[in-house]
Backbone as CSV, one residue per row, in Angstrom:
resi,resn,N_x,N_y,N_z,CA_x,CA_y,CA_z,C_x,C_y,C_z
1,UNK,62.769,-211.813,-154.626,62.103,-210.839,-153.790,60.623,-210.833,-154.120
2,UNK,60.260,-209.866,-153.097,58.468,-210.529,-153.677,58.131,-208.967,-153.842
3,UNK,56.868,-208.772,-154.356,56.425,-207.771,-154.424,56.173,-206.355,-153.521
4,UNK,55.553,-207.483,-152.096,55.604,-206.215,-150.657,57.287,-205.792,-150.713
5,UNK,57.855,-207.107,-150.482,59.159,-206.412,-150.510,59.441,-205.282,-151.209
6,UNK,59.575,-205.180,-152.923,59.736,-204.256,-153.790,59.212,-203.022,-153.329
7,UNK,58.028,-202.643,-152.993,57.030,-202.018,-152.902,57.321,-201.056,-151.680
8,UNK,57.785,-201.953,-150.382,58.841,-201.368,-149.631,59.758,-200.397,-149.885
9,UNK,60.768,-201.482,-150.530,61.680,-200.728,-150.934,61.488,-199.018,-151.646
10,UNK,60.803,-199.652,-152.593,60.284,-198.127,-153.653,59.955,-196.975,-152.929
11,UNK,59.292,-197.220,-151.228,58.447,-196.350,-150.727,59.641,-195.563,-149.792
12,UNK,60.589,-196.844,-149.287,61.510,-195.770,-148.382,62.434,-194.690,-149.474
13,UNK,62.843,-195.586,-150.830,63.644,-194.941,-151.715,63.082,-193.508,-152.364
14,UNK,61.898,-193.243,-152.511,61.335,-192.323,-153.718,60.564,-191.419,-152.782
15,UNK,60.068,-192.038,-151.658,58.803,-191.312,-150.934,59.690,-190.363,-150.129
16,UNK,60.861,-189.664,-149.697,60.634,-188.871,-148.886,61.471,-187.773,-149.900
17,UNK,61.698,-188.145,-151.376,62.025,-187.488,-152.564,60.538,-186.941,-152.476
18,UNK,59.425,-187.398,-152.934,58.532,-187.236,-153.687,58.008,-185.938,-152.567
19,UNK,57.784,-186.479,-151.545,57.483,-185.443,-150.396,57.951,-184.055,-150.541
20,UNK,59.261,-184.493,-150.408,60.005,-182.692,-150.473,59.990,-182.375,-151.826
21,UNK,59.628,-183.160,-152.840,59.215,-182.517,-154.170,57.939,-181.353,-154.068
22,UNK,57.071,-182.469,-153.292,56.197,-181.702,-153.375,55.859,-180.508,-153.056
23,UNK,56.650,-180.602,-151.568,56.832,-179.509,-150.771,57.126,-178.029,-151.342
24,UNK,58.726,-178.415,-151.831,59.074,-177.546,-152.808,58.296,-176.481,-154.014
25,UNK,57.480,-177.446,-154.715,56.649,-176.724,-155.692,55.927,-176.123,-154.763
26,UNK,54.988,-176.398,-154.116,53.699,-175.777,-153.156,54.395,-174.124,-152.624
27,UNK,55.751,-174.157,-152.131,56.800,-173.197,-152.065,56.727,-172.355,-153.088
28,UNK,57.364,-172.843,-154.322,57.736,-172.146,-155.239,56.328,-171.220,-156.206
29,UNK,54.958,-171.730,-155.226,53.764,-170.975,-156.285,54.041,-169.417,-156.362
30,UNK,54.268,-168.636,-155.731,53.927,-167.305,-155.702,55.231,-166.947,-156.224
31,UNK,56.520,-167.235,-156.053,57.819,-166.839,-156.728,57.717,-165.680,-157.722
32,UNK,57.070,-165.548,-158.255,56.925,-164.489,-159.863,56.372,-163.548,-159.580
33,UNK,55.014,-163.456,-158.546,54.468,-162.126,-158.607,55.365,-161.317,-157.294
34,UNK,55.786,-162.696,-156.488,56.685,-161.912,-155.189,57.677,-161.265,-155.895
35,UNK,58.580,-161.694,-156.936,59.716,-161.368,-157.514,59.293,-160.170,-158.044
36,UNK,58.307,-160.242,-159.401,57.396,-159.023,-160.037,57.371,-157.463,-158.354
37,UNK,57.297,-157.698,-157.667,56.637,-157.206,-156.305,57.995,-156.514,-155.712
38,UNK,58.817,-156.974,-155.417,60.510,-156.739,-155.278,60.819,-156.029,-156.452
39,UNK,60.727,-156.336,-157.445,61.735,-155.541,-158.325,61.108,-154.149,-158.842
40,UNK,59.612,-153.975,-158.432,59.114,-153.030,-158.652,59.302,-151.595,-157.121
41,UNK,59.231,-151.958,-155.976,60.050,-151.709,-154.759,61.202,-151.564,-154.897
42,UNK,62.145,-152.102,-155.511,63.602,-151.333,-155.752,64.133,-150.375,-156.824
43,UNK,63.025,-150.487,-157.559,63.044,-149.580,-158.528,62.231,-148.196,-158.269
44,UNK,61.479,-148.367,-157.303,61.361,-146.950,-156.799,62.339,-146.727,-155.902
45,UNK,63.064,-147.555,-154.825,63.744,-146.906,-154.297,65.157,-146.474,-155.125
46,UNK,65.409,-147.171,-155.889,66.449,-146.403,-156.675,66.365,-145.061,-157.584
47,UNK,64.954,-144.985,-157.969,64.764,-143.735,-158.475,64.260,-142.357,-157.276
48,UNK,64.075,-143.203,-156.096,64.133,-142.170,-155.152,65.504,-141.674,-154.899
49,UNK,66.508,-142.358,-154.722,67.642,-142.347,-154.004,68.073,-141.319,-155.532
50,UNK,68.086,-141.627,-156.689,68.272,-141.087,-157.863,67.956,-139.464,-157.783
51,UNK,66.664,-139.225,-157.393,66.527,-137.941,-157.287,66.732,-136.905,-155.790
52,UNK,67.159,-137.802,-155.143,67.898,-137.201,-153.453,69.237,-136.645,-154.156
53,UNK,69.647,-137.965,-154.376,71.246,-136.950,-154.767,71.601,-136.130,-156.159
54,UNK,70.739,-136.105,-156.724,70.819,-135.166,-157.782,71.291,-133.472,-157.456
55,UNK,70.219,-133.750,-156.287,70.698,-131.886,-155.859,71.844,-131.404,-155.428
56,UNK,72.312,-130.405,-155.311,74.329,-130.170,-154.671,73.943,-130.412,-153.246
57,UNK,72.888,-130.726,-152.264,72.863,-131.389,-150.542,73.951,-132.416,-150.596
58,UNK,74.600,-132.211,-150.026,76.071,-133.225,-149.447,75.591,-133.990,-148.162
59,UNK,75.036,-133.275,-146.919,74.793,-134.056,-146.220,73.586,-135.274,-146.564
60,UNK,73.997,-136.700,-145.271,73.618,-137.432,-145.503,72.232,-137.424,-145.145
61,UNK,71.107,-138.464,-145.654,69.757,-138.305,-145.795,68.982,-138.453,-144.413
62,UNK,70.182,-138.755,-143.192,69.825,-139.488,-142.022,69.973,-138.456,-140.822
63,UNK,70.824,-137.312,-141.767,71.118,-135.916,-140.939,72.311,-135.714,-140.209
64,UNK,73.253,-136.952,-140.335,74.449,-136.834,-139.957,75.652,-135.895,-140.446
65,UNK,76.712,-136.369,-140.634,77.904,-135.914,-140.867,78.214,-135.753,-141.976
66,UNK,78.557,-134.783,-142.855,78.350,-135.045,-144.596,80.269,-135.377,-144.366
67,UNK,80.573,-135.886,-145.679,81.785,-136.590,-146.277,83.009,-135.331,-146.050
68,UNK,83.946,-135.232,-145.394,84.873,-134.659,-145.292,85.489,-133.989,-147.029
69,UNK,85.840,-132.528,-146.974,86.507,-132.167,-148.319,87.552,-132.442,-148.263
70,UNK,88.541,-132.884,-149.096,90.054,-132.881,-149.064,90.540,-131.369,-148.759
71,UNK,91.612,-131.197,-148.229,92.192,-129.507,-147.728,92.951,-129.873,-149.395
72,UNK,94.018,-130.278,-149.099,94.633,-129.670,-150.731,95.419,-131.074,-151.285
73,UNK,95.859,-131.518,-152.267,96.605,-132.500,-152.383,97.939,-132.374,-153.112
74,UNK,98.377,-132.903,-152.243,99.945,-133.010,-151.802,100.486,-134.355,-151.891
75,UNK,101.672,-134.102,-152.198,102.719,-135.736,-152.476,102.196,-136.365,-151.011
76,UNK,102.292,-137.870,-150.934,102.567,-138.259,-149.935,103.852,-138.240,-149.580
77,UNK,104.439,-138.838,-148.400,105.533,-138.300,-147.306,105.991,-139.887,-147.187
78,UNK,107.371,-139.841,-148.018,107.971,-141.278,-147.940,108.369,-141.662,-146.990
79,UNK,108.213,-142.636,-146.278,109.001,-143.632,-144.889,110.147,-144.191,-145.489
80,UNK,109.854,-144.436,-146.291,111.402,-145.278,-146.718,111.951,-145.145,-147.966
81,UNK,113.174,-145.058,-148.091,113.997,-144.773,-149.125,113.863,-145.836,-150.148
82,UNK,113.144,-145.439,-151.539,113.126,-146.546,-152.829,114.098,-146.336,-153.148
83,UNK,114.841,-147.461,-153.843,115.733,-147.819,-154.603,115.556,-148.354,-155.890
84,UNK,115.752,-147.693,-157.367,115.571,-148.258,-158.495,116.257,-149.726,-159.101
85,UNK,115.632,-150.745,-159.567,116.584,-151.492,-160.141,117.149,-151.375,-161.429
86,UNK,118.510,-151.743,-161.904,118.706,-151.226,-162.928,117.588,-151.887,-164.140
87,UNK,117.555,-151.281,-165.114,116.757,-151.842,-166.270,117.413,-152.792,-166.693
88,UNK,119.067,-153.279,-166.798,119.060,-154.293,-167.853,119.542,-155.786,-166.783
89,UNK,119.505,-155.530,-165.797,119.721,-156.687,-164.569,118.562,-157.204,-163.903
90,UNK,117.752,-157.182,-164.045,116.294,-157.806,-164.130,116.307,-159.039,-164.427
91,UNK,116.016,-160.021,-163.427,115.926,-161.181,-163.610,114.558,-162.002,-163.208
92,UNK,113.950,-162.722,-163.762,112.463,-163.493,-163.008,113.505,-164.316,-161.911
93,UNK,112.540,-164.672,-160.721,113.105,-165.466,-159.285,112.911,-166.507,-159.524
């Protein structure tokens, strides 16, 4: 093989790696202060949301429907008749 050849080769093999390498980093510059930037934004909103529901307000923050109380609790109401197995007739299937 000769050299253009090689040289070829190298350029279809590596060059459209090297490209989206590059690409990639040029991407990845700001990553840290965006991230830094986000996590400081959710941390106020969690300490907002933190001090909304602190107070006894039940309804929701949007002015809707607050969460239903339970009336009283009571057995549930069997559909169908259980049947125990004995304890010493137990077999794996």
């Amino acid at each position: 093989m000769s050299t253009t050849t090689d040289a070829i080769t190298a350029a279809v093999l590596f060059g459209p790696g090297a490209v989206l390498g590059a690409c990639h980093l040029v991407s990845r510059r700001g990553d840290k202060s965006d991230s830094a930037a986000v996590r400081q934004v959710l941390a106020e909103s969690a300490a907002e949301r933190a001090t909304r529901t602190a107070g006894s307000d039940t309804a929701p923050p949007d002015g809707g429907e607050g969460a239903p109380t339970p009336a009283h609790a009571e057995q549930p109401v069997r559909l169908a008749t259980v049947h125990q197995f004995p304890a010493g007739r137990r077999r794996a299937a």
